[in-house]
Each structure stands twice: as C-alpha cells, then as structure tokens.
C-alpha positions in Angstrom: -18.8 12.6 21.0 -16.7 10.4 22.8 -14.4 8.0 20.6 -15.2 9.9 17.0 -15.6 13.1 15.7 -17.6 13.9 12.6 -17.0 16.4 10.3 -19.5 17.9 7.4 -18.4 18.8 3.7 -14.8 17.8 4.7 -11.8 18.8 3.2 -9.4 15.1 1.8 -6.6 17.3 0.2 -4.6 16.7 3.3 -5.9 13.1 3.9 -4.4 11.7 0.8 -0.9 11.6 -0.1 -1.7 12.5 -4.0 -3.2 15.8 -2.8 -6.2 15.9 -4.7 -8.4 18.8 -2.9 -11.4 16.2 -3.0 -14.2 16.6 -0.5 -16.6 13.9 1.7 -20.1 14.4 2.2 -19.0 13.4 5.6 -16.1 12.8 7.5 -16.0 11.0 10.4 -12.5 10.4 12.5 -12.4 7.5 14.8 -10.2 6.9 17.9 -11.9 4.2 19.4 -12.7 1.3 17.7 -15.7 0.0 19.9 -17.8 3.0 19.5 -17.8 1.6 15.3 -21.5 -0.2 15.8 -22.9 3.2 17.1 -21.5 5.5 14.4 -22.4 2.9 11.6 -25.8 3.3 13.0 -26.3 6.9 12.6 -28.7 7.2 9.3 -26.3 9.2 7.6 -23.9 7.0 8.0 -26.0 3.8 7.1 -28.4 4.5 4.5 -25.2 6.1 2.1 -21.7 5.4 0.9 -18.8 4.7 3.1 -15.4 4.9 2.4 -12.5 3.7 5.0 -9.2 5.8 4.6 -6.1 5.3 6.7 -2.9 8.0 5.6 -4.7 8.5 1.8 -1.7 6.6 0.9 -3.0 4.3 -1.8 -5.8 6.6 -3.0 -6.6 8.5 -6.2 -9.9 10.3 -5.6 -11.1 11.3 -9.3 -14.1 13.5 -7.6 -15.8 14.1 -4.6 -16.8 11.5 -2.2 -20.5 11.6 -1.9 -20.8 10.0 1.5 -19.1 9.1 5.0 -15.0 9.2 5.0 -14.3 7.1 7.8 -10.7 7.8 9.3 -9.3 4.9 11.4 -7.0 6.9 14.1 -7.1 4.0 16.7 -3.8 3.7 18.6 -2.0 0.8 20.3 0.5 -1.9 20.3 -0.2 -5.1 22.7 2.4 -7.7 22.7 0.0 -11.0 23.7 3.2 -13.5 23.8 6.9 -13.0 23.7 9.4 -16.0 23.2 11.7 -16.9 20.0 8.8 -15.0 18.3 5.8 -12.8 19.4 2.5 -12.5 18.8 1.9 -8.4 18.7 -1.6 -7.1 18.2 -1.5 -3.8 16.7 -4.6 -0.9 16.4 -5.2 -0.1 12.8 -4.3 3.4 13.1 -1.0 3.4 13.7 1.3 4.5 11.4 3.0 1.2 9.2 6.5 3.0 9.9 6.4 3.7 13.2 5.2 0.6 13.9 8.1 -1.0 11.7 10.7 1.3 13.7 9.5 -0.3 16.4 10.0 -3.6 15.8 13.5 -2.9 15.4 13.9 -1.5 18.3 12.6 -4.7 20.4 14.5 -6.6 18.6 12.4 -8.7 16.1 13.1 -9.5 12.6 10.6 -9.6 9.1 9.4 -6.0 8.6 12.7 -4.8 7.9 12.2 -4.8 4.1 8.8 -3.1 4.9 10.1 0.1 6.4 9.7 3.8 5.1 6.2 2.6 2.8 3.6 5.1 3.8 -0.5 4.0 5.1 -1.3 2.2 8.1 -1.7 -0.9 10.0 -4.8 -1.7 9.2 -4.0 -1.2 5.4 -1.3 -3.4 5.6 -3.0 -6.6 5.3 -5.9 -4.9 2.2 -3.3 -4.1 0.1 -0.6 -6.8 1.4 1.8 -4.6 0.9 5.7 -6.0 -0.1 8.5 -4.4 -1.0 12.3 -5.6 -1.8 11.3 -9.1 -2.2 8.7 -9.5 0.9 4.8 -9.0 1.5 3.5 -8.3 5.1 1.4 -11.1 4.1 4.4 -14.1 5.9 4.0 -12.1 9.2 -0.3 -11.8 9.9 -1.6 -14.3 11.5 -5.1 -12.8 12.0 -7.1 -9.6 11.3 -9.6 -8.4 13.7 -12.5 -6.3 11.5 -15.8 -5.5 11.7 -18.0 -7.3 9.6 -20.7 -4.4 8.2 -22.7 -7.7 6.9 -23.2 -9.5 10.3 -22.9 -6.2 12.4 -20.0 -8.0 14.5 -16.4 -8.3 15.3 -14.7 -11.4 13.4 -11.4 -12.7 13.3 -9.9 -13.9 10.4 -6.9 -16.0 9.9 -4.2 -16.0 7.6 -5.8 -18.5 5.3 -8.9 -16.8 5.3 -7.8 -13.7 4.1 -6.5 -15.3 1.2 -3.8 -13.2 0.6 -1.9 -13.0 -3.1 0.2 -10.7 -4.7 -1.3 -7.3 -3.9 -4.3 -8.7 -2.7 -6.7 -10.0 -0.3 -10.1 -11.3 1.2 -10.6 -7.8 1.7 -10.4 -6.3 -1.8 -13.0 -9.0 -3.4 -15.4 -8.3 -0.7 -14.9 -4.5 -0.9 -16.7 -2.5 2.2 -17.9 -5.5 4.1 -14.9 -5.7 6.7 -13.6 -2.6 8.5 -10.5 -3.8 9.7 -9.8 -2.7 13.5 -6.3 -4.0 14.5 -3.7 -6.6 13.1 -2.0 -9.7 15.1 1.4 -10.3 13.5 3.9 -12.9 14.6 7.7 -12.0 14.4 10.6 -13.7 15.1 13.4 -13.3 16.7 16.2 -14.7 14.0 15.1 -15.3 10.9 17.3 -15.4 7.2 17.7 -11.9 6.0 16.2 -11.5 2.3 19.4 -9.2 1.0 19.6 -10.5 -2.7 17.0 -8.5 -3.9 16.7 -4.9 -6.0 20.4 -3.5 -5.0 20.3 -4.2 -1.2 23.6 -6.3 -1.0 25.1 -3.8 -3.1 23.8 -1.1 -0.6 25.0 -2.9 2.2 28.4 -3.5 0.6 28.1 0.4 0.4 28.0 0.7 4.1 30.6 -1.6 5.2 28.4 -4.2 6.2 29.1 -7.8 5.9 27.0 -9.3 8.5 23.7 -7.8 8.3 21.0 -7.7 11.2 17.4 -7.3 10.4 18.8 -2.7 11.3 21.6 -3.1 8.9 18.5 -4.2 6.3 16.0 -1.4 7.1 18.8 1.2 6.7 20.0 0.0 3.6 15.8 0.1 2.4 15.8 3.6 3.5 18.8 4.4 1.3 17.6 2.7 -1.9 13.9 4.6 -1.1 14.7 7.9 -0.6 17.3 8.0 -3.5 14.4 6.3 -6.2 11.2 7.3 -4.7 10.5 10.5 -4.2 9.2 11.8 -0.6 5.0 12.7 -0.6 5.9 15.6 1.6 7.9 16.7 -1.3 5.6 16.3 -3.9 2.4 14.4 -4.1 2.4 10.7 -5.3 1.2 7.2 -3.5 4.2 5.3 -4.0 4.2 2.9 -6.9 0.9 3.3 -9.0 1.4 0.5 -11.2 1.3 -3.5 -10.1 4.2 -5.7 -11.9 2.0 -7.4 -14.2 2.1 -11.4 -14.1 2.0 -13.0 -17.7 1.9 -16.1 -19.5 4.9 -17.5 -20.1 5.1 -17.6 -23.6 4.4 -13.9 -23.6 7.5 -13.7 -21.3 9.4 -15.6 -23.0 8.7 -13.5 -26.4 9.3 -9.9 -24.9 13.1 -11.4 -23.3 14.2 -12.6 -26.7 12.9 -9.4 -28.2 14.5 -6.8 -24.9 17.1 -8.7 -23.2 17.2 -6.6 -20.0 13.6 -6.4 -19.0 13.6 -8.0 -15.6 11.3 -11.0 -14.7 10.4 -13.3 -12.2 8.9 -16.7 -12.9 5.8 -17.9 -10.5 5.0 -20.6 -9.0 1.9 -20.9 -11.2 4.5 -21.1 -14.4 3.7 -17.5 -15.3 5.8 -14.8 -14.8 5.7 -10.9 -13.2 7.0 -8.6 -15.1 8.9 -5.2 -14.1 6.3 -2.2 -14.6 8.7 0.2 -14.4 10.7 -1.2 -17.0 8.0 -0.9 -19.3 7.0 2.2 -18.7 10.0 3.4 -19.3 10.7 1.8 -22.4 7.4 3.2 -23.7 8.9 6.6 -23.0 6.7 7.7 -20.0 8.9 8.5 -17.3 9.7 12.2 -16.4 6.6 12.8 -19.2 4.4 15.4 -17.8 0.9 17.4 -18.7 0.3 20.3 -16.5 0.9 19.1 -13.2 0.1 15.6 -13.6 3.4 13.9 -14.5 5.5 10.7 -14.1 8.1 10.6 -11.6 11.9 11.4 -13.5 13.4 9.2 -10.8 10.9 6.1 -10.9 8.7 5.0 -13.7 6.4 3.5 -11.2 5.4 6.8 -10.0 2.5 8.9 -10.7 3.3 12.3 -9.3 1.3 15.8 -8.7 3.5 18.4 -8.9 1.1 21.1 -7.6 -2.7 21.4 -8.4 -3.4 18.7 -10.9 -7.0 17.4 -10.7 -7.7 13.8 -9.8 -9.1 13.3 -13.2 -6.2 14.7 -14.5 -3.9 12.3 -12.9 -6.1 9.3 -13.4 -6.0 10.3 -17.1 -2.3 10.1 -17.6 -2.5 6.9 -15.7 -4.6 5.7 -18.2 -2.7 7.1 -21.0 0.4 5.4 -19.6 -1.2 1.6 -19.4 -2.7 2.4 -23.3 1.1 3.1 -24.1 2.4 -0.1 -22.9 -0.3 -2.2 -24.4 0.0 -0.7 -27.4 3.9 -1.1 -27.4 4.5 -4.5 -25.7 0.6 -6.1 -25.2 1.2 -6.0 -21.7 -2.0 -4.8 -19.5 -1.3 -2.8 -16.7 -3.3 -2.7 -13.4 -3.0 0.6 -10.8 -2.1 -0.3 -7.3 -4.2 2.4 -5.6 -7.7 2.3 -5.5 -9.6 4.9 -7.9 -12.4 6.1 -6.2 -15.1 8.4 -8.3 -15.9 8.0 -12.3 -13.2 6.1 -13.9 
C-alpha cells in the first residue's frame, strides 16, 4: 500500500530503546503523512487502541500492546523563510539528531544543547524535551497534527501547546493529536547557555574561549557520552526520572539537612530538585536485580542489561521512587511513558 505498511503480531523489541521484546496487535509504518485519514479508517485501526511511537525512545512497554503501533517514518526538512532567523518546517520522522546536526551545519543557533538526545521530531515538542539548561520548547513555533477528534489537520501554536517542564497540550489530551511535522524558528546569533552542568568546564577542556553554537554541541556530546550510557550499548531511554519541583519550604528543609543537593528555584517560588542526586543518596545507583538495574554512571538511568522483562524494569522503577519517598518525602515522576498494567 502506498505511503504505509502494516504489519500483524509485530515484533517492538527493536522499536524501543529499552528493548523490551513486547509485541502490537498491529503495526503499521508510515511514510507519508497524508495517507493518515485512510489508515485511521481501516476498522482495525479505528474501532481499537492506537499507540504512536517515533525511535521507542521514551517508552517502557510493561506488556503487549493490544492494538495498532503506529510508526511515524515521514521524512523532510523545508526551510519556509531564511533571514537573521528561519522558519524550518520539519517531517516528524526524522531523527531529533540528525536534524540537530544539521542545523549546525547551516549555521543556526538554539538546538546546540539539544544534540545527541535520542526520538524524533515529532516527539520533540510531546515530551518538550531540554537538556543542559534548555527545552526545544523556546524554538517551536507551531505543530502541525492530526486531530483524531475532528478527523483534520490543525495547526497549533506555541501558546496553544501549552508547553511546561516536560510537558505539553499533547500529554493532557493523550491520543487525540498525531503530530505530523514541526515548524521551528532559529536564529542566526543568539547568547550561548554555557553556565550550566559542566559545559564551561568542558569547553575550558577544549581550549575554547569563544564558543560558537559547534563548540557547544561538542562539548554536549562529551559530557553525554562520558555520563550516559549509549542505548546501542545497553538498553535504557535516557533519563527515567523527572527533577521533581517542590515547595519551597520542603526545599529549604532538605538544603539545611544535605548541603550539596543541587536546586533550582522557579518562577512559581517552588523549586526543582536534582533526581539523580536523590537517587543516589538513597543508594540506588549501580543497584541491580537480574537484568533490570540502575545505571553505575547516572542515577537517572534505568538500564536493561540483557533480557529483563518490562515488568521487571517498571518494578525497580517503582522501587526506586518508594526509596526516595521513604528517605527524603520527595515523589518522584518517570519521564517515559508506561504503557500496559502499571
């Protein structure tokens, strides 16, 4: 069929970067975006579950998906307007890196903090992803999606996606929007954010003292690869765990009791809180049952170090948040979205 393919009783231990060997009812891969209304209206499709998936990269399946996988593998980058900044309209299946990477290479600055994080385009803006101190969320000025509700293409702008720390319009409607492509706007020149999680340091490291947005990416890349370890390595999705925002007084209490816990006031007067500096102080990191483990070189990350089960991983996650509640009242949230019993 021209524009998707569709796949029964599909294999996802490939299609998600935790390598649970889960399975879809369904699977159906997409390469061209306008062909979406006709695939939505198979009755296979429409009368069950339906689960978008980009790289898998922010996904814990905890069993099999009973229903229609649908993998976004659209591809193209459209620069609409070019100037001291430019409007760039991107496909949602393209790869978040490459696109990154490519930015650079024409010579615009923003995503530079952004580069190496795994996913897509179109899961960019669902997650708002951020990293060393920025959020995609400054640079998109609209997502194109189709609405599943009014069976059409919208547009929505920045303020309507109501993006906020790790979150969206598109995670408190869940499976209404199916985003298609991205519109960013990136600048030319812009200030450099450097003064965040080691990257002056790293910079100083590399003889730089006059950064451009390059000299910022490579120095992300550096501090990545040596605290994060690579998912073609060993399975994880990147940081599990949000930094959890507090009140202030409970701030305020856990500095004057652990002096070196990092924090960051808001703008709301609470205050976010370092995961991983929890975690580790509740003695999780490098812990390990069977193959489902924490990460020895980041707290932050859950990690699959061969053929653990999604349950299995979702249960140490879960044993990990009890730990930290129980030792500093502190709730933790997962990043990833837990799809099956939980």
């Amino acid at each position: 069929m021209g524009g998707y393919t569709l796949i029964e009783n599909a294999s996802l231990a490939t299609r998600n970067t935790l390598r649970v060997d889960a399975r879809a009812t369904l699977l159906a891969e997409i390469r061209d975006a306008s062909k979406l209304p006709e695939l939505l209206d198979f009755p296979a499709v429409r009368n069950g579950r339906l689960l978008v998936l980009g790289e898998g990269s922010n996904m814990l399946f905890t069993g099999d998906f009973d229903g229609t996988v649908l993998a976004m593998e659209t591809r193209g980058v459209q620069v609409e307007s070019d100037g001291d900044s430019a409007r760039i309209a991107v496909a949602a299946g393209e790869r978040w890196d490459d696109f990154v990477r490519w930015t650079l290479g024409q010579g615009y600055a923003g995503l530079e903090n952004l580069i190496l994080i795994p996913g897509t385009v179109g899961a960019a803006p669902i997650q708002n992803i951020g990293a060393y101190g920025c959020e995609v969320a400054e640079f998109v000025e609209s997502v194109e999606a189709w609405d599943t509700r009014q069976h059409r293409v919208v547009t929505l702008d920045h303020a309507t996606c109501a993006f906020a720390y790790r979150d969206s319009l598109f995670k408190h409607e869940p499976g209404r929007y199916i985003v298609t492509a991205v519109r960013f706007v990136l600048p030319r020149h812009r200030a450099l954010r450097t003064d965040y999680a080691g990257i002056d340091e790293q910079l100083a490291r590399m003889g730089i003292d006059k950064p451009a947005p390059f000299h910022v990416a490579e120095a992300v890349v550096h501090l990545r690869t040596r605290k994060l370890p690579d998912p073609a390595v060993i399975g994880n999705a990147g940081s599990f765990f949000k930094n959890p925002i507090v009140d202030a007084a409970l701030a305020d209490a856990l500095k004057r009791e652990h002096p070196e816990l990092a924090a960051w006031p808001q703008a709301d007067g609470r205050c976010k809180l370092s995961a991983a500096w929890l975690i580790e102080a509740a003695g999780f990191k490098g812990f390990r049952e069977g193959d489902a483990g924490i990460s020895n070189r980041h707290a932050l990350v859950l990690v699959n170090h061969g053929h653990a089960t999604g349950p299995q991983l979702w249960a140490l996650a879960q044993q990990v948040m009890h730990g930290v509640h129980a030792r500093f009242g502190v709730e933790l949230e997962p990043e990833p979205v837990v799809i099956g019993a939980r």
